[in-house]
FINUSE-249356 format. One record per residue (C-alpha): x, y, z; residue in three letters. Coordinates in pm, whole numbers. Each point is the difference from the previous one (the first is absolute). Example, Ala and Ser with C-alpha at 12.3 -4.5 7.8 and 13.67 -1.06 7.14 Angstrom:
{east=1230&north=-450&up=780&residuo=ALA}
{east=137&north=344&up=-66&residuo=SER}
***
This chain:
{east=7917&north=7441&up=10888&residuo=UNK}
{east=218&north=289&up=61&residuo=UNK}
{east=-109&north=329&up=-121&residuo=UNK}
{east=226&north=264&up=-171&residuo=UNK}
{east=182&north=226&up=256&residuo=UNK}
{east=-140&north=336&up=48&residuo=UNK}
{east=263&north=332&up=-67&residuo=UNK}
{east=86&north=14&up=410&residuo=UNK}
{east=131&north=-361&up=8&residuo=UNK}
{east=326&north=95&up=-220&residuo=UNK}
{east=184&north=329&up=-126&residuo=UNK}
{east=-109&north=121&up=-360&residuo=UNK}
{east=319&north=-130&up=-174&residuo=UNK}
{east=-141&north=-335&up=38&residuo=UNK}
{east=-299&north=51&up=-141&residuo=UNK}
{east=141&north=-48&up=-342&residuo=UNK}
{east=49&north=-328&up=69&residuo=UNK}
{east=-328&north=-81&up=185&residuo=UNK}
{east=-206&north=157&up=-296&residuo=UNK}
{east=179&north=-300&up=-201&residuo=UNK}
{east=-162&north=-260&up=178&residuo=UNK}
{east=-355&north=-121&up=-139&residuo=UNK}
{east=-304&north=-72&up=217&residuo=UNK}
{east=8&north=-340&up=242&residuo=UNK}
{east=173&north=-119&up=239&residuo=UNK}
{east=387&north=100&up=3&residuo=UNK}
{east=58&north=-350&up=116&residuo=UNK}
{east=-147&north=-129&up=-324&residuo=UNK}
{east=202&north=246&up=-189&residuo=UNK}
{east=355&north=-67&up=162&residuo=UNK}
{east=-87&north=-359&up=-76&residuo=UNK}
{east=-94&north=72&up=-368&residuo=UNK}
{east=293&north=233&up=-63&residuo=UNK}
{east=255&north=-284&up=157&residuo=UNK}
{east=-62&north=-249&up=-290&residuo=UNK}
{east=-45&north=296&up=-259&residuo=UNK}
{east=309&north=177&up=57&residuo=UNK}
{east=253&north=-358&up=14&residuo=UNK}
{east=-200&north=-96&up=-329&residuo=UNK}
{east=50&north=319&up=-165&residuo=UNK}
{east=380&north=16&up=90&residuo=UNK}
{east=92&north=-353&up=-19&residuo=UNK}
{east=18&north=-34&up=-355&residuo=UNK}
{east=277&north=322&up=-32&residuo=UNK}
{east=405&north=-107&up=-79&residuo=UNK}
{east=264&north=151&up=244&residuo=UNK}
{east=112&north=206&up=-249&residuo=UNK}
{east=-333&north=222&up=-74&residuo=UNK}
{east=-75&north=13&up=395&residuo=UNK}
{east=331&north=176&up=10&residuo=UNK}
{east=-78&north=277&up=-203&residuo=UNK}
{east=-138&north=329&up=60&residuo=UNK}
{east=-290&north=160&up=-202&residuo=UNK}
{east=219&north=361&up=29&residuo=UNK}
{east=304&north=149&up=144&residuo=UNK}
{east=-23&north=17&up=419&residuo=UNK}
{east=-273&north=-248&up=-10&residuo=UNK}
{east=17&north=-305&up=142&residuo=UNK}
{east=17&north=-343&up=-140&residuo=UNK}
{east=-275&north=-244&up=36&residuo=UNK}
{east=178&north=-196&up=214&residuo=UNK}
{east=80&north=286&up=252&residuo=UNK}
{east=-402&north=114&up=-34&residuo=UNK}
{east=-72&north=-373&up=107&residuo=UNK}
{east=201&north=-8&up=264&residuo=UNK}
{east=-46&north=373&up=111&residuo=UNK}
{east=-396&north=-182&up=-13&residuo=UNK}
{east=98&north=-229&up=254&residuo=UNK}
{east=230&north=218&up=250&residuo=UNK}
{east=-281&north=272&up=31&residuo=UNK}
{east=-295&north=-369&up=36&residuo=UNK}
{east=251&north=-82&up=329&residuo=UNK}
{east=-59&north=394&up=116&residuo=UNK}
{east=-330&north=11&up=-34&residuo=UNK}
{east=-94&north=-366&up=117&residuo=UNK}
{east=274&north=40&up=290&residuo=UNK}
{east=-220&north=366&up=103&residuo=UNK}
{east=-345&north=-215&up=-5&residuo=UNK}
{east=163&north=-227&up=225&residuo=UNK}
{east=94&north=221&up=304&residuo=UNK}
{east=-310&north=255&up=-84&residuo=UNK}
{east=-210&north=-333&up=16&residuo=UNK}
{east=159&north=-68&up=317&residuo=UNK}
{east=-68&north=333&up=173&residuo=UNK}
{east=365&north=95&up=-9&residuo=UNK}
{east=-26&north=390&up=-8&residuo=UNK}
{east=388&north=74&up=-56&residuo=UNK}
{east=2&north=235&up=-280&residuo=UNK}
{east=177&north=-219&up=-325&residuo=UNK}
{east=261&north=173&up=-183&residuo=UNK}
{east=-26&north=58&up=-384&residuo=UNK}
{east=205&north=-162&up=-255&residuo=UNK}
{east=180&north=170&up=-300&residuo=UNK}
{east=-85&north=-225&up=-300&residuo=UNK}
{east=285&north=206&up=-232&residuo=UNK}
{east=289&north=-117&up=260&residuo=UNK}
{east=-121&north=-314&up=20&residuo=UNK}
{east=-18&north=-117&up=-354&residuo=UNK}
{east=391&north=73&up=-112&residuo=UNK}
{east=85&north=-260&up=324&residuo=UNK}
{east=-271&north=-241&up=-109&residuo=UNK}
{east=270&north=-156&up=-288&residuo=UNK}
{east=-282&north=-133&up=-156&residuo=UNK}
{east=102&north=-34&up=-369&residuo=UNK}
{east=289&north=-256&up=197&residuo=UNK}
{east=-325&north=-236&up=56&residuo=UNK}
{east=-179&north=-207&up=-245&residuo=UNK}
{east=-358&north=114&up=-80&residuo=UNK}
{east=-154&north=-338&up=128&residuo=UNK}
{east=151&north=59&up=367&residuo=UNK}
{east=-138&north=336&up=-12&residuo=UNK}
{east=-320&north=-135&up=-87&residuo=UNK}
{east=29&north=-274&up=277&residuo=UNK}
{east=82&north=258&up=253&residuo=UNK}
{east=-289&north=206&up=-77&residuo=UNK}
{east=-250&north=-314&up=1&residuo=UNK}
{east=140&north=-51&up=356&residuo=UNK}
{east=-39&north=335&up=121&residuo=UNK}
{east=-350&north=41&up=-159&residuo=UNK}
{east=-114&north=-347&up=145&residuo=UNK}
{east=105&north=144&up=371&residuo=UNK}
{east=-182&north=327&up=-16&residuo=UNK}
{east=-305&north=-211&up=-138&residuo=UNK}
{east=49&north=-235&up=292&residuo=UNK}
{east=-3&north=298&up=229&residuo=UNK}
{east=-262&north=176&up=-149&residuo=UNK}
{east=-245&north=-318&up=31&residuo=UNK}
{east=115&north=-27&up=369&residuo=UNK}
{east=-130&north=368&up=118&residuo=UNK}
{east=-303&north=44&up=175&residuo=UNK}
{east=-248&north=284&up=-52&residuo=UNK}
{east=173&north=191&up=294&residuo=UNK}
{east=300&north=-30&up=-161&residuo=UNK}
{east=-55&north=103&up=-331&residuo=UNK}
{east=-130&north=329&up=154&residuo=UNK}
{east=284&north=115&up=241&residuo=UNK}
{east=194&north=273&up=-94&residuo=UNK}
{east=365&north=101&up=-16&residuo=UNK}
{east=261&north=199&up=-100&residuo=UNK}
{east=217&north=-64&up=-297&residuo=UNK}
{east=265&north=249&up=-192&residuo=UNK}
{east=-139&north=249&up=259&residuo=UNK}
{east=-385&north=-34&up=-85&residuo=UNK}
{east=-306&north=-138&up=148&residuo=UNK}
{east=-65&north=-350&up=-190&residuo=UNK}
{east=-231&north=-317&up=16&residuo=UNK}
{east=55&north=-331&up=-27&residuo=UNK}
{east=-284&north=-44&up=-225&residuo=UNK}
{east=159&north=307&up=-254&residuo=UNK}
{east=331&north=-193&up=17&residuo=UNK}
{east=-162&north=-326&up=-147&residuo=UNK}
{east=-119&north=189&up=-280&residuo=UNK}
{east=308&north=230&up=-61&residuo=UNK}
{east=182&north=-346&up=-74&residuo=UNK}
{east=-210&north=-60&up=-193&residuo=UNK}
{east=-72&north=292&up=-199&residuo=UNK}
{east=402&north=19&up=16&residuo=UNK}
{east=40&north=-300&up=-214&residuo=UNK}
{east=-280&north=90&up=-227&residuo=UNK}
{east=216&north=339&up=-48&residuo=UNK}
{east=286&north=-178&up=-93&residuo=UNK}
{east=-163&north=-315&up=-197&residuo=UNK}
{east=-166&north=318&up=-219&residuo=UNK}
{east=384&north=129&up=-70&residuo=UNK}
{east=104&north=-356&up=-109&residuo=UNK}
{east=-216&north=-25&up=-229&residuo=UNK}
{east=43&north=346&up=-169&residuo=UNK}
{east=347&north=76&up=44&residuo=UNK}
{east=214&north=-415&up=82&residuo=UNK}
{east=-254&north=-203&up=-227&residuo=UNK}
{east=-112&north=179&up=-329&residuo=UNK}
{east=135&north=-146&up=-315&residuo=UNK}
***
């Protein structure tokens, strides 16, 4: 089982979203949260997914798919820190990304498929890393960062935004 990562293994901003994730394996929980999240947004028309909770917010469907284009990031960092590649990765600004996304263009069901298929490769990663692996450090967005704290930033990432869905997209 892989234990939580301690404060050195990522830069404080991210602890917001590691606090999120519960004990166990973050394995388990990626797994867990795949089926949760699709089953929790499946059932939601076009229309609603489309809407914002408040002016300069984003829709659901650009919060999905903002989901999966910062899952790629982080999976694509535990991928070359996991491989011992010690270039320095740049950040990525999520508010420049999300206007260019044109995600309300997309039905709510491809959105959903596209974030079961990116969630199914960072699992698939994730299960092929050795101990070694999960412990190498590298630098992301100009900060020291582990492959292990990056599996549960995804995670805790989603459980951030699942938490928003269902107190600001899915209330009555």
């Amino acid at each position: 089982m892989l234990s939580r990562p301690q404060s050195d293994e990522y830069f404080e901003y991210y602890g917001k979203y590691i606090t999120l994730v519960p004990d166990g394996d973050v394995r388990d929980h990626l797994r867990t949260q795949l089926s949760e999240t699709v089953a929790l947004l499946s059932g939601v028309t076009d229309a609603k997914a489309e809407q914002a909770y408040g002016a300069g917010k984003w829709t659901l469907k650009e919060a999905l798919l903002h989901m999966s284009d910062a899952e790629r990031v982080f999976s694509y960092r535990m991928l070359r820190i996991s491989r011992a590649d010690g270039t320095p990765l740049p950040g990525f600004e999520q508010n420049d990304w999300v206007p260019h996304s044109c995600a309300n263009a997309r039905p709510l069901s491809n959105l959903l498929m596209e974030f079961a298929a990116i969630r199914a490769s960072t699992i698939a990663l994730a299960d092929s890393l050795t101990p070694e692996a999960w412990a190498r450090k590298g630098t992301a967005s100009g900060h020291s960062i582990s492959v292990r704290a990056l599996a549960y930033i995804a995670a805790g990432h989603e459980r951030h935004h699942v938490k928003i869905f269902r107190e600001r997209y899915l209330t009555a």
